[in-house]
SEMIPA-652446 format. One record per residue: residue number from 1; residue in three letters; chain; x, y, z of N, C-alpha, C in turn. Coordinates in Angstrom, 2 decimals, padded with zeros to 5 digits. Layout:
<recs>
num:NUM	residu:ALA	chaine:A	npx:X	npy:Y	npz:Z	capx:X	capy:Y	capz:Z	cpx:X	cpy:Y	cpz:Z
...
</recs>
This chain:
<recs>
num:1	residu:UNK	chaine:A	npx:005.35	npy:-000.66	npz:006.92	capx:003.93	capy:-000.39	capz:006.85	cpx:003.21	cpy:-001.10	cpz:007.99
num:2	residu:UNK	chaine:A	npx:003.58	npy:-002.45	npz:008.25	capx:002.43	capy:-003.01	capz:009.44	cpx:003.33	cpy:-002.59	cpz:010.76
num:3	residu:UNK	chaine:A	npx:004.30	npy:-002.26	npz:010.50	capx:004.83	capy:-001.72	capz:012.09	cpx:004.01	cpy:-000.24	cpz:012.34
num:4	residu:UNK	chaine:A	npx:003.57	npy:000.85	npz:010.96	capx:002.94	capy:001.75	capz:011.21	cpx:001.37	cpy:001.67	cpz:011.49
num:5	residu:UNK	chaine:A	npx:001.32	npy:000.36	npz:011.19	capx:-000.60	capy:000.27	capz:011.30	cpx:-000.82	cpy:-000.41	cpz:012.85
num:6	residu:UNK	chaine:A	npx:000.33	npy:-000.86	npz:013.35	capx:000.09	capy:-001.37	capz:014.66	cpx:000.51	cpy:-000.33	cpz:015.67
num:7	residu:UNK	chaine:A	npx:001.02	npy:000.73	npz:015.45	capx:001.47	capy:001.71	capz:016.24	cpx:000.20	cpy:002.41	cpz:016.18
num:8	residu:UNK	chaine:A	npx:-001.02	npy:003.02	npz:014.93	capx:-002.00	capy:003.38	capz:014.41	cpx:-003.36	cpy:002.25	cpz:015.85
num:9	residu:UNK	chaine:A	npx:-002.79	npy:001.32	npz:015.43	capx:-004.05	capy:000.59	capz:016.42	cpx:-003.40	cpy:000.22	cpz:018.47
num:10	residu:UNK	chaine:A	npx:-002.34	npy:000.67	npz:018.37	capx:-002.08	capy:000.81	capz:019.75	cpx:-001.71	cpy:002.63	cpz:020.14
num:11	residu:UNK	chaine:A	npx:-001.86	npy:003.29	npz:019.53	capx:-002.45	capy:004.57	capz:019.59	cpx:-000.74	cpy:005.39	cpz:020.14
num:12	residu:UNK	chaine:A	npx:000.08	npy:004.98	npz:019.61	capx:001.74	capy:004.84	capz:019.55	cpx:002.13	cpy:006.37	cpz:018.57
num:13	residu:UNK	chaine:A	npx:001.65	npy:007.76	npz:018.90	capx:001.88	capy:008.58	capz:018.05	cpx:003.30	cpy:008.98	cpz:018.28
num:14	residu:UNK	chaine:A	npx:003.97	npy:009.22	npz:019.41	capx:005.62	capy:009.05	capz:019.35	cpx:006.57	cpy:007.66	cpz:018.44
num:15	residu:UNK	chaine:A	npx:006.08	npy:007.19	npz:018.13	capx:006.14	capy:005.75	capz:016.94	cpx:006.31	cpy:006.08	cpz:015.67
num:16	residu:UNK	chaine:A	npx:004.37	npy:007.25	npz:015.30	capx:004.32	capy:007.39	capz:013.90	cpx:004.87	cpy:008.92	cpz:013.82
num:17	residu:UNK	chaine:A	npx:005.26	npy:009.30	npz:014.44	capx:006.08	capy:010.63	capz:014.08	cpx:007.61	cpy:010.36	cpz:013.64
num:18	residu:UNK	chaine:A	npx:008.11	npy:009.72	npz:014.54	capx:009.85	capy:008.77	capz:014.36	cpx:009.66	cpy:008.27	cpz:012.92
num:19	residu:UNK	chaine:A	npx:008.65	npy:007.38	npz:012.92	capx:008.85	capy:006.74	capz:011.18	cpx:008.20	cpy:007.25	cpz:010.00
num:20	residu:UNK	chaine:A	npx:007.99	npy:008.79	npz:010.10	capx:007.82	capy:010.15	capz:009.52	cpx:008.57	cpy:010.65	cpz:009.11
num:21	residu:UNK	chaine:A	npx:009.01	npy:010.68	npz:007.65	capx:010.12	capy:011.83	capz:007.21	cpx:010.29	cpy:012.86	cpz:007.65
num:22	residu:UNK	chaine:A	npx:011.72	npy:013.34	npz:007.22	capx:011.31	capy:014.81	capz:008.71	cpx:010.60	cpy:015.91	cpz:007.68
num:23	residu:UNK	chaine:A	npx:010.96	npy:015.74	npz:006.65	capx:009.85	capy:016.62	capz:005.41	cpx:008.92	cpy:016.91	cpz:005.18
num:24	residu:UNK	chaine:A	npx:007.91	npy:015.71	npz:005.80	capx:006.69	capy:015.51	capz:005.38	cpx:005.54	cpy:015.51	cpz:006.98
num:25	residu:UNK	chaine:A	npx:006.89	npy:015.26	npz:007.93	capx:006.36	capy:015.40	capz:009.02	cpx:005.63	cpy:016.26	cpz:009.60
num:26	residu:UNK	chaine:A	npx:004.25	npy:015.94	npz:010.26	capx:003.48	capy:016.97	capz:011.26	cpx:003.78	cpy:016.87	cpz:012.57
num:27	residu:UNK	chaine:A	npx:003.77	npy:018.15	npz:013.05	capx:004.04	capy:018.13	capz:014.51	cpx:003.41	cpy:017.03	cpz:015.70
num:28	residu:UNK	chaine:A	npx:002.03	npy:016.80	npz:015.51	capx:001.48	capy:016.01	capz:015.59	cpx:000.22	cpy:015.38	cpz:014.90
num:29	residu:UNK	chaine:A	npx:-000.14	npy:014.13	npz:015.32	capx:-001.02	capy:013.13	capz:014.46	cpx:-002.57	cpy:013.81	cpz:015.28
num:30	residu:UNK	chaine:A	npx:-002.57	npy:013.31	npz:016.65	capx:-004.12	capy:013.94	capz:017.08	cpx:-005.18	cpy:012.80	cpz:016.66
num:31	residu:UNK	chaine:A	npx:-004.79	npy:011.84	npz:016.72	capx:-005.20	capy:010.11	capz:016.71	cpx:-006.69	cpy:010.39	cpz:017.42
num:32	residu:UNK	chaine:A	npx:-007.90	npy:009.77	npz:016.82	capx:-009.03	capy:009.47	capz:017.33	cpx:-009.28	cpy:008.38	cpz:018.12
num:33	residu:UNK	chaine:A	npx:-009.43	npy:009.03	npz:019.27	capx:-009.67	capy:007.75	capz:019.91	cpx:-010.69	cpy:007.03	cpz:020.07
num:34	residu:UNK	chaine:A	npx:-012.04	npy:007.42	npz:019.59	capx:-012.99	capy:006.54	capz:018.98	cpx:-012.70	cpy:005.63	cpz:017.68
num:35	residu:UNK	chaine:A	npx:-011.65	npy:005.42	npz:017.47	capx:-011.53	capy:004.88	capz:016.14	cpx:-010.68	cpy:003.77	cpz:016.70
num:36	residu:UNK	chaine:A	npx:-011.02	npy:002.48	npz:015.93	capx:-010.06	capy:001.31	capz:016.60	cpx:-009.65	cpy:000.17	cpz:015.48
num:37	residu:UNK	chaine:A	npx:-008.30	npy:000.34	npz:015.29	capx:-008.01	capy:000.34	capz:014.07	cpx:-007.92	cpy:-001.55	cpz:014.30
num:38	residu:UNK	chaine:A	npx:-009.03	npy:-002.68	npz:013.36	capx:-008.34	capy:-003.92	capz:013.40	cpx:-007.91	cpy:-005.26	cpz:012.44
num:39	residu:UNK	chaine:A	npx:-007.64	npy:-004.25	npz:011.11	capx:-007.45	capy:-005.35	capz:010.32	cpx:-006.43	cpy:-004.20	cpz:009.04
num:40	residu:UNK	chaine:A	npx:-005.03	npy:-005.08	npz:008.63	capx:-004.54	capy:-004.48	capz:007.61	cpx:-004.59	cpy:-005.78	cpz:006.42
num:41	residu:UNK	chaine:A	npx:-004.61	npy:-004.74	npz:005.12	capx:-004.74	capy:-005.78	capz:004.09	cpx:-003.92	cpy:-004.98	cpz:003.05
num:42	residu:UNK	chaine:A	npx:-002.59	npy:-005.56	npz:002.69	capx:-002.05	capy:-005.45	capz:001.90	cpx:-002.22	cpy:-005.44	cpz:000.44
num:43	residu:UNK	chaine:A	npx:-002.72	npy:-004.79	npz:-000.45	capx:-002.81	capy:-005.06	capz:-001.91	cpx:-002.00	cpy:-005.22	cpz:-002.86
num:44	residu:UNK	chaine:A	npx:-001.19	npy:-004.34	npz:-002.19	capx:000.65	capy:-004.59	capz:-003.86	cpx:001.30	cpy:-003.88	cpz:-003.21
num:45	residu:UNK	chaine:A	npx:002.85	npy:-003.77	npz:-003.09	capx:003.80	capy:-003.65	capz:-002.91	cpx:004.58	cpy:-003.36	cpz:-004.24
num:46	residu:UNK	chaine:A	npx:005.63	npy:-002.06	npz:-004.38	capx:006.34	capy:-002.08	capz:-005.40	cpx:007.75	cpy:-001.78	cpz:-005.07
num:47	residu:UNK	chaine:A	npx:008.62	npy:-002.19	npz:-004.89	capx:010.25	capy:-002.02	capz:-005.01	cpx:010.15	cpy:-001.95	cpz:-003.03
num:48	residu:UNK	chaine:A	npx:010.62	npy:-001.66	npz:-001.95	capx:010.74	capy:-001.54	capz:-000.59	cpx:012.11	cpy:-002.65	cpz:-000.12
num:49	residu:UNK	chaine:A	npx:012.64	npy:-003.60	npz:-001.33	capx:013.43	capy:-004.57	capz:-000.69	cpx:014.61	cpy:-004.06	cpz:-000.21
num:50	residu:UNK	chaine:A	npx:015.64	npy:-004.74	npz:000.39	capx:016.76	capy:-004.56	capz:000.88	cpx:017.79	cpy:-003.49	cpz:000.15
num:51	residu:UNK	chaine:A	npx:017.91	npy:-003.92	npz:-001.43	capx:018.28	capy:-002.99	capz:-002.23	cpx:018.01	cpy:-001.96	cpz:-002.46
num:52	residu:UNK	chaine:A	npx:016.47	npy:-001.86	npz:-002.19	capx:015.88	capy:-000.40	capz:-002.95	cpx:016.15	cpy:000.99	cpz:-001.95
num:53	residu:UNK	chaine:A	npx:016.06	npy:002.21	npz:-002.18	capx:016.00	capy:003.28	capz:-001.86	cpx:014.42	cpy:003.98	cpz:-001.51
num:54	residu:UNK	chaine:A	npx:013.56	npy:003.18	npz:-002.08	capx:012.40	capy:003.97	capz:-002.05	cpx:011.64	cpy:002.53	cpz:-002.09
num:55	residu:UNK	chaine:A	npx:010.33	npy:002.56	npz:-001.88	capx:008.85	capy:001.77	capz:-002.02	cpx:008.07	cpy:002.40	cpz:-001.99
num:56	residu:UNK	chaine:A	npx:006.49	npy:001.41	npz:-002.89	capx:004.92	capy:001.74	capz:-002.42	cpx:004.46	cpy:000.94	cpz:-001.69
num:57	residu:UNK	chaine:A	npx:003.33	npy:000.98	npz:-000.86	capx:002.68	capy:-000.25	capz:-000.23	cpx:000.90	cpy:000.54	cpz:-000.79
num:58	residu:UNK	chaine:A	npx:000.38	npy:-000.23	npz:-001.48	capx:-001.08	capy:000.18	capz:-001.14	cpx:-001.86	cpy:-000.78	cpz:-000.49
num:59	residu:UNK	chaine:A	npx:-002.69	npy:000.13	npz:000.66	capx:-003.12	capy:-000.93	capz:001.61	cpx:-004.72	cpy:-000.46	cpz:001.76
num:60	residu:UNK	chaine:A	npx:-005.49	npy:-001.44	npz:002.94	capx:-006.85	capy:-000.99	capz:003.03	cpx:-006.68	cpy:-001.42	cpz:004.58
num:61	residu:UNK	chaine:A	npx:-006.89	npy:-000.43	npz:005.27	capx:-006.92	capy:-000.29	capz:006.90	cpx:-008.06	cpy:-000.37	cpz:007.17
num:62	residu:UNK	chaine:A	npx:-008.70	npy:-001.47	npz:007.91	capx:-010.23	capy:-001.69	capz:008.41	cpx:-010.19	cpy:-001.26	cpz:009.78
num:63	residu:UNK	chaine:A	npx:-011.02	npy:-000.33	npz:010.07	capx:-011.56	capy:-000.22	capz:011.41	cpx:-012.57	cpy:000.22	cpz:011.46
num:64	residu:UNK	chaine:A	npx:-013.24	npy:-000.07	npz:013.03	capx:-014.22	capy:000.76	capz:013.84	cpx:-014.61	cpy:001.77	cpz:014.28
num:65	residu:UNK	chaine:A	npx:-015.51	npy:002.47	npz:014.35	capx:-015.62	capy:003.66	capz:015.12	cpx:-016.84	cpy:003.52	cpz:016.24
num:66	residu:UNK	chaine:A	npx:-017.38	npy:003.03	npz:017.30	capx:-017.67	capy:002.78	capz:018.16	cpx:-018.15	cpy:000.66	cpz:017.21
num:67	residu:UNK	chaine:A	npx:-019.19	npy:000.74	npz:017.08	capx:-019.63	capy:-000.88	capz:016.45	cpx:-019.84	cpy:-000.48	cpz:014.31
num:68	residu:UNK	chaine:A	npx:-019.59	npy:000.80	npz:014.12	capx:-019.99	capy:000.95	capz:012.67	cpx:-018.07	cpy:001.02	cpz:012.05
num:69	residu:UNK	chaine:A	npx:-018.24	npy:-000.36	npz:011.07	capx:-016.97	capy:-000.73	capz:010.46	cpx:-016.54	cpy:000.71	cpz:009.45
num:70	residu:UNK	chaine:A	npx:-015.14	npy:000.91	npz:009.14	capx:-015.29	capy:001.13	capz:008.37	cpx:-013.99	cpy:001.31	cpz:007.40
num:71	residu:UNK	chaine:A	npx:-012.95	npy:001.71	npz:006.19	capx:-011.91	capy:001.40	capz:005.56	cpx:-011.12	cpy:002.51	cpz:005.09
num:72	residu:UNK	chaine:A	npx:-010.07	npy:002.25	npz:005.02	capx:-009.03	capy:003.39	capz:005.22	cpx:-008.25	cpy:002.94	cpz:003.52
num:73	residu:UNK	chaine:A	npx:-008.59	npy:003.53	npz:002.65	capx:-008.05	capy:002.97	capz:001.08	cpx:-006.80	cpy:003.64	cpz:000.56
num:74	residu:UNK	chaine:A	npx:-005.84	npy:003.08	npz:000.50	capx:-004.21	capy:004.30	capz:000.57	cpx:-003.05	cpy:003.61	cpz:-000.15
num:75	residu:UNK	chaine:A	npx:-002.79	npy:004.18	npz:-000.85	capx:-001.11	capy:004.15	capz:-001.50	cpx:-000.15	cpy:004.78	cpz:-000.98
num:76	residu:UNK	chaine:A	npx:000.73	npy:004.68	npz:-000.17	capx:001.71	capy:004.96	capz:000.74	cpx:003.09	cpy:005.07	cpz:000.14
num:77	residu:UNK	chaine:A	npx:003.76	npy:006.05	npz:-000.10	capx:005.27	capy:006.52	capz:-000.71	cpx:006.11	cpy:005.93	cpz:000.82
num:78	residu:UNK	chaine:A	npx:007.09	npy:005.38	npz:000.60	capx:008.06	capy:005.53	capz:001.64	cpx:009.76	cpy:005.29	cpz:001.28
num:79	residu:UNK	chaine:A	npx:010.62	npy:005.92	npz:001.55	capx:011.73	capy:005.95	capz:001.29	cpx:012.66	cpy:005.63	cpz:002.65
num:80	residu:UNK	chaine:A	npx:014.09	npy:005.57	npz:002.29	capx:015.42	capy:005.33	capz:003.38	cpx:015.66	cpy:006.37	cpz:003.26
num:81	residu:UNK	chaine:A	npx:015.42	npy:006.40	npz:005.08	capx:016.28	capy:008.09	capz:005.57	cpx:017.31	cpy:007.70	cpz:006.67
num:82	residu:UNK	chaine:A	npx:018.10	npy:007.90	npz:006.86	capx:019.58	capy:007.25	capz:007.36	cpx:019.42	cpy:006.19	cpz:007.93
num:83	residu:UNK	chaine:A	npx:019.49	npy:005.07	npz:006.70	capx:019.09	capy:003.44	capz:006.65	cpx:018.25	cpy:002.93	cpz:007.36
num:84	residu:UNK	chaine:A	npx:016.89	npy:004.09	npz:007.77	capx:015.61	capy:003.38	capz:008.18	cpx:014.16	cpy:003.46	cpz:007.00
num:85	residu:UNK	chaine:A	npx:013.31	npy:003.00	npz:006.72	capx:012.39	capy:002.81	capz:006.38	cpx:011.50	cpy:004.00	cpz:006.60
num:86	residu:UNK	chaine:A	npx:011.23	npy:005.16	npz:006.01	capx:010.10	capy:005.86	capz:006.95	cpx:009.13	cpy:006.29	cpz:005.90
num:87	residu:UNK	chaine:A	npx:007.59	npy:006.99	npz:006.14	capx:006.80	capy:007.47	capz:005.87	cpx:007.07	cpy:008.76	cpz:004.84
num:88	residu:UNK	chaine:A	npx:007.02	npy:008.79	npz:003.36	capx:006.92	capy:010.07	capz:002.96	cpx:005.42	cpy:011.02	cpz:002.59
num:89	residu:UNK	chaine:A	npx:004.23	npy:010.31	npz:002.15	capx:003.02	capy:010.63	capz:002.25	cpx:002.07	cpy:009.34	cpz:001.47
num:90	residu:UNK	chaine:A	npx:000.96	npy:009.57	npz:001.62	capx:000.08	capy:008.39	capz:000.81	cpx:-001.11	cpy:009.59	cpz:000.46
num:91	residu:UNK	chaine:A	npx:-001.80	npy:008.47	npz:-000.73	capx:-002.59	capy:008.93	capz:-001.27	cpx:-003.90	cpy:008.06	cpz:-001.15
num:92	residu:UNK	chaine:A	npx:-005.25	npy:009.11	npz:-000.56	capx:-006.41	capy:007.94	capz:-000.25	cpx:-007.53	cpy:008.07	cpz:-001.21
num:93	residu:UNK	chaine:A	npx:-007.88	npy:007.11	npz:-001.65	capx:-009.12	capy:006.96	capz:-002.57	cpx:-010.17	cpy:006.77	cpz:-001.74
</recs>
């Protein structure tokens, strides 16, 4: 998850496509570049350890859009796809 929010704030869309299931994957992201992503905040985490097959992360992504703040509110699915970590979809409140 913070390797995807720093790829998100260094504007790294060959990054967030790779750690994209290939299932769930879009051709491309199409990243705003008025938007400047600078603070992640972790809320809970459920299962993602070494053992597991699958995790949640729900997080709150703070950023900017020129000087007006503003928050990105998300529960994030991610599973092992040939023993990497990747993106299956999130859900935003």
């Amino acid at each position: 998850m913070r390797s995807r929010f720093s790829a998100f704030a260094e504007r790294d869309e060959a990054y967030l496509l790779e750690s994209w299931h290939p299932a769930t994957r879009p051709e491309r992201i199409g990243l705003d570049a008025g938007t400047r992503w600078v603070r992640l905040e972790i809320v809970r985490e459920e299962n993602g350890g070494p053992e597991d097959d699958k995790g949640t992360v729900e997080f709150r992504a703070h950023y900017l859009e020129g000087s007006t703040p503003g928050e990105l509110h998300e529960v994030s699915r991610f599973v092992r796809h040939d023993g990497d970590w990747v993106y299956v979809r999130g859900k935003v409140s």
